[in-house]
C-alpha positions in Angstrom: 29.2 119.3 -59.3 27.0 116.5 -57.4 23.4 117.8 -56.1 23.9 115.0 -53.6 24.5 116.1 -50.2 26.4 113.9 -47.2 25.3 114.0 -44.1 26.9 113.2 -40.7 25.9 110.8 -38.3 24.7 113.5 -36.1 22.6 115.0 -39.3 20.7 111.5 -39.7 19.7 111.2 -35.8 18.7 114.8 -36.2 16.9 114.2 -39.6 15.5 110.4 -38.5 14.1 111.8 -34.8 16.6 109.2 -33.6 19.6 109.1 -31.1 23.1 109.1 -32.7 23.7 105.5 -31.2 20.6 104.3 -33.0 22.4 105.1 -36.4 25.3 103.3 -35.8 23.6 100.6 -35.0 21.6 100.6 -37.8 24.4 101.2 -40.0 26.8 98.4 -38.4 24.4 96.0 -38.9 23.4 96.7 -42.7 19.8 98.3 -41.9 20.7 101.9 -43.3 22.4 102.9 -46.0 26.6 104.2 -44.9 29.7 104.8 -46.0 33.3 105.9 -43.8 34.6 108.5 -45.8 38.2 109.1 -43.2 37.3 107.2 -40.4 33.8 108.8 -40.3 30.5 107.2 -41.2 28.8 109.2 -43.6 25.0 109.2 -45.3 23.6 110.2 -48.9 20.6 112.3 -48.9 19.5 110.1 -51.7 20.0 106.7 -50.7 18.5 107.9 -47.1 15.1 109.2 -48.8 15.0 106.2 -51.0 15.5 104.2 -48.0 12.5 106.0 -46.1 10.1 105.4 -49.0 11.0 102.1 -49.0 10.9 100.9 -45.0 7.4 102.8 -45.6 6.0 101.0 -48.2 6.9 97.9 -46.8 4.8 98.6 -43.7 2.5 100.0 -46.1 2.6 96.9 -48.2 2.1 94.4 -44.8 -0.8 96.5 -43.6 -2.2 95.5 -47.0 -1.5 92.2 -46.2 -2.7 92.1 -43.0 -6.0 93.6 -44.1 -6.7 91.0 -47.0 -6.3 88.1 -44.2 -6.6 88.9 -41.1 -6.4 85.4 -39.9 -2.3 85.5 -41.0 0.1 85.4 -38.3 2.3 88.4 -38.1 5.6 88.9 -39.0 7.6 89.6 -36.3 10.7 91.7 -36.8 
């Protein structure tokens, strides 16, 4: 059996601190990692804590940046 769990939209808001509307938007437009699975949007627990870690280190890794040269515009999202 698979150790990976799926999680509901409602699960992600509750597990992200977001609203439910903010995941489908995020979801629609590519940001977070979905599938439908019967009509219904649905979330690994992997692919969500790999894509934490990795919208974390990239702030991390533009802090970094920022810090080396200050003087470098920021990116604006």
């Amino acid at each position: 059996m698979d150790d990976n769990i799926n999680l509901s939209v409602e699960d992600v808001a509750r597990w992200l601190g977001i609203a439910t509307r903010t995941v489908y938007r995020l979801v629609q437009q590519g940001k977070l990692p979905g599938f439908k699975a019967g009509g219904q949007w649905r979330f690994s627990q992997q692919m969500l804590e790999a894509w934490v870690a990795d919208q974390v280190t990239v702030k991390w890794l533009k802090a970094e940046d920022q810090q080396a040269d200050p003087n470098k515009p920021k990116d604006r999202p």
